[in-house]
C-alpha positions in Angstrom: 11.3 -27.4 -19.1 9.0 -24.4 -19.0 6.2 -24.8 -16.0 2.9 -25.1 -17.3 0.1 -23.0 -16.0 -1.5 -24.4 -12.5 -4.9 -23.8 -14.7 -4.1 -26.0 -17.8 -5.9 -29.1 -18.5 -8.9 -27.6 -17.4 -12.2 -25.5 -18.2 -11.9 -21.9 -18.6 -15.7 -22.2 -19.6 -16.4 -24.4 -16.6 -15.2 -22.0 -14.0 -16.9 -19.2 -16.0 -20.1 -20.7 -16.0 -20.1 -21.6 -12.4 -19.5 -17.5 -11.4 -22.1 -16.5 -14.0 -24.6 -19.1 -12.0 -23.7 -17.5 -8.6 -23.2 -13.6 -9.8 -25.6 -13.2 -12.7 -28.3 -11.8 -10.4 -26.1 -8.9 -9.8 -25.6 -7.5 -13.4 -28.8 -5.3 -14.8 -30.6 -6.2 -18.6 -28.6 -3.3 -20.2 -26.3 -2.4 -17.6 -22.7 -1.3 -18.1 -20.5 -3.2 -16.8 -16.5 -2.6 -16.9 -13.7 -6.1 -16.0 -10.5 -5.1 -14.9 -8.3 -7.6 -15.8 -10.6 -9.4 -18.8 -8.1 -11.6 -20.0 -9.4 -13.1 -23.5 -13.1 -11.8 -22.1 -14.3 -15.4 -21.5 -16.7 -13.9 -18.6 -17.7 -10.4 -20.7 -18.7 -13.1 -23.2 -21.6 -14.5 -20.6 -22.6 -11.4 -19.9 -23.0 -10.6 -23.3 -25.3 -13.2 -23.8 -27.7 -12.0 -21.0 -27.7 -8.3 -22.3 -25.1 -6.5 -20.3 -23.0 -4.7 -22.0 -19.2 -4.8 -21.3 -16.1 -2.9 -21.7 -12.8 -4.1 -20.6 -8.9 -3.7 -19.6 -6.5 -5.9 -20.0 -2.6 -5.3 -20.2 -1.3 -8.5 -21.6 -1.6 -8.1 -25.2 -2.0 -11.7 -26.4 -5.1 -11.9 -24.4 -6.6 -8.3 -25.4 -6.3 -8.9 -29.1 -7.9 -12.3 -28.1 -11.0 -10.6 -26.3 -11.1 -7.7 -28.9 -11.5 -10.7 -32.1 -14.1 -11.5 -29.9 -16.3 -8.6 -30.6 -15.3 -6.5 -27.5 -13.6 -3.3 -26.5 -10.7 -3.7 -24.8 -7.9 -0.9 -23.6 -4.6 -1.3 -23.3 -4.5 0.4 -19.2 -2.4 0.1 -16.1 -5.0 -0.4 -13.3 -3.1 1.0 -10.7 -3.4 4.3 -11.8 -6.2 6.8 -12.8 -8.7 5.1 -14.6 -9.6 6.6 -18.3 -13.5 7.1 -17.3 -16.2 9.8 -16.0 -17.7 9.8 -12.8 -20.5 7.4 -12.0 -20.0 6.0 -15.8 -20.8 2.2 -14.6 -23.8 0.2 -13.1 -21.2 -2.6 -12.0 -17.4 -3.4 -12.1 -16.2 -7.2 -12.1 -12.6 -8.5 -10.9 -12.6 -11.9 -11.2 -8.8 -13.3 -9.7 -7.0 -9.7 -10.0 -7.4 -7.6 -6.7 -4.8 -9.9 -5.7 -1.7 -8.6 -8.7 -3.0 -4.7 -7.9 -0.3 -3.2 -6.2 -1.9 0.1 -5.7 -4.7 -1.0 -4.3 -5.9 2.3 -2.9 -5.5 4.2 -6.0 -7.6 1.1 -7.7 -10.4 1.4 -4.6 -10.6 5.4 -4.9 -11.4 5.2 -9.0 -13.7 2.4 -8.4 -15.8 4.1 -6.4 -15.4 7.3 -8.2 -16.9 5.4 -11.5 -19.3 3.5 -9.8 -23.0 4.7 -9.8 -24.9 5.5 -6.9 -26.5 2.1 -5.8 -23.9 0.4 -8.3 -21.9 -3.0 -7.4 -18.3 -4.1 -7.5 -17.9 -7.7 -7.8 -14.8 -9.3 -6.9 -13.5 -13.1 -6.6 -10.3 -13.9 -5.3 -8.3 -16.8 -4.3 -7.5 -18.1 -1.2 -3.7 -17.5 0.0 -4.4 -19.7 2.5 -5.4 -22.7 0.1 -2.9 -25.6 0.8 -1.8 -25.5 -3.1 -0.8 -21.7 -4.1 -2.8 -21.5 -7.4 -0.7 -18.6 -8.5 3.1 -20.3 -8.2 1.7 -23.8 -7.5 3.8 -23.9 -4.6 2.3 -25.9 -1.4 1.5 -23.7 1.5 3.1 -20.7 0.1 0.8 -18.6 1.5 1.6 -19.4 5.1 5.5 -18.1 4.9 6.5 -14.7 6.0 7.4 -12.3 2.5 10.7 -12.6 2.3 10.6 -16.4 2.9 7.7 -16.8 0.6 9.7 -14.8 -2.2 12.6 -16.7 -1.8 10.6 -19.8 -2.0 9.0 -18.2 -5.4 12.8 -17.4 -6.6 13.6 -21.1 -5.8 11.3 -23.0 -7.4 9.6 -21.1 -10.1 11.1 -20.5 -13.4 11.0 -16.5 -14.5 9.2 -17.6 -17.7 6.7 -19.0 -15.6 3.3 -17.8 -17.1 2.2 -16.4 -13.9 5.9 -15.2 -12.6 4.5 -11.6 -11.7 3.1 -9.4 -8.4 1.0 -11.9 -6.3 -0.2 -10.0 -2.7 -1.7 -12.5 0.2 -4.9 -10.8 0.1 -7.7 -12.1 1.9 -11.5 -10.9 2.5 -10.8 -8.8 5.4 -7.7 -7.3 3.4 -10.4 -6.5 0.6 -13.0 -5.5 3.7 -10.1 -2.6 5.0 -10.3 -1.2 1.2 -13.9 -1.0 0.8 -14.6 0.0 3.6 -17.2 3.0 2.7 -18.8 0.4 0.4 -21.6 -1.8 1.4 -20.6 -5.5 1.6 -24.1 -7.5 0.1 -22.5 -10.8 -0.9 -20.0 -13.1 0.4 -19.6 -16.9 -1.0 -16.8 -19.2 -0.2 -15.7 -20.5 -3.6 -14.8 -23.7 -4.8 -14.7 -26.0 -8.2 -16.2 -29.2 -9.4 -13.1 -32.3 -8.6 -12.7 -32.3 -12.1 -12.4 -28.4 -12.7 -9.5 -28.0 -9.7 -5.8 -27.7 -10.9 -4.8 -31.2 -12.4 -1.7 -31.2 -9.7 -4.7 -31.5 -6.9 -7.0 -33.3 -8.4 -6.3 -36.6 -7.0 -6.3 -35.2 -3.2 -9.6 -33.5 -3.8 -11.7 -36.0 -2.8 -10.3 -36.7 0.3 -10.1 -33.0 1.0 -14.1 -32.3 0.3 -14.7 -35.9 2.2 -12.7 -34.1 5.4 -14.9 -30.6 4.7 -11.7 -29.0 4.4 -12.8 -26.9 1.5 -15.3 -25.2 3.6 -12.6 -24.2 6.4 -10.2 -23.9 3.3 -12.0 -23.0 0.3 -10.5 -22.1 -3.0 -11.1 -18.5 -2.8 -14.0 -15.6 -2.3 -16.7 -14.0 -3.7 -18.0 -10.0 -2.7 -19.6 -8.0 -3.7 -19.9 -4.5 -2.5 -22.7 -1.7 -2.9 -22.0 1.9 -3.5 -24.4 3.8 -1.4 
């Protein structure tokens, strides 16, 4: 039986309406703004609707032509090589649960800044390895294991058609700290979901979890973002 998505069963919408609520301060009337790794644009759609316009990149091709019969601009483009743009071309650039599968990170880092505008932001999300439930493999305390146990583990128990069976890096705020390092950090949120907007597979232990406060020592992931100066 093919694994389902750790996500299904709950709101994209949701999840994209509670980062608009917390980033939306950040992206200028007007601005332009580019999302690495748009998916079906779900978020370029929000900031659509507050006059931000959006351009975005997405390899998976199911999900582009999704986000392009939505109205937007979408390339076809590996993000861990030299990004198609001019210098200084945007006023911000969103990665919302992508830093993470970027296996050239500096390469990504370097073009990032080189696109960015003076005074321009980067705004990142990314889950927490350290989350008791992987939401990547769905596999409980992945994140803890050494590589090569944790890829076995991966190999073990998760089926190569799974929909998220691809490069997953352990990479945590001070990992994404070392990369920006010439950037300003502004904004840091620990991140978590409504009970009813976790992964279905947790759901039931979430209350006990939040009654404990362990999503504040253990939250579901991060938000930064970083200033170009």
């Amino acid at each position: 039986m093919k694994k389902k998505n750790i996500w299904e069963g709950t709101s994209i919408n949701k999840r994209m309406d509670l980062y608009m609520d917390r980033l939306a301060k950040f992206y200028p009337k007007n601005g332009k703004n580019i999302e690495i790794g748009c998916g079906e644009g779900y978020f370029m759609e929000r900031l659509r609707e507050k006059g931000v316009n959006s351009l975005g990149i997405e390899t998976d091709d199911s999900e582009r032509k999704r986000a392009i019969d939505r109205g937007f601009k979408v390339l076809n483009h590996d993000a861990n090589t030299r990004l198609p743009f001019q210098d200084s071309s945007f006023d911000t650039i969103t990665m919302i649960s992508i830093f993470e599968h970027i296996k050239n990170k500096k390469t990504l880092v370097s073009e990032i800044r080189r696109i960015l505008k003076k005074g321009g932001l980067c705004i990142i999300q990314i889950p927490n390895p350290y989350f008791p439930l992987d939401l990547h493999y769905q596999l409980p305390f992945w994140g803890y294991l050494p590589k090569r146990l944790s890829e076995i583990y991966v190999s073990l128990l998760v089926p190569k058609d799974y929909s998220i069976y691809y490069y997953v890096s352990k990479t945590t705020p001070l990992d994404v700290r070392k990369y920006f390092k010439d950037l300003e950090l502004i904004y840091f949120k620990k991140n978590n979901f409504n009970k009813k907007d976790v992964p279905t597979r947790f759901q039931k232990y979430y209350s006990i979890y939040h009654l404990l406060r362990l999503d504040s020592l253990l939250p579901m992931g991060f938000i930064m973002v970083y200033k170009k100066r």
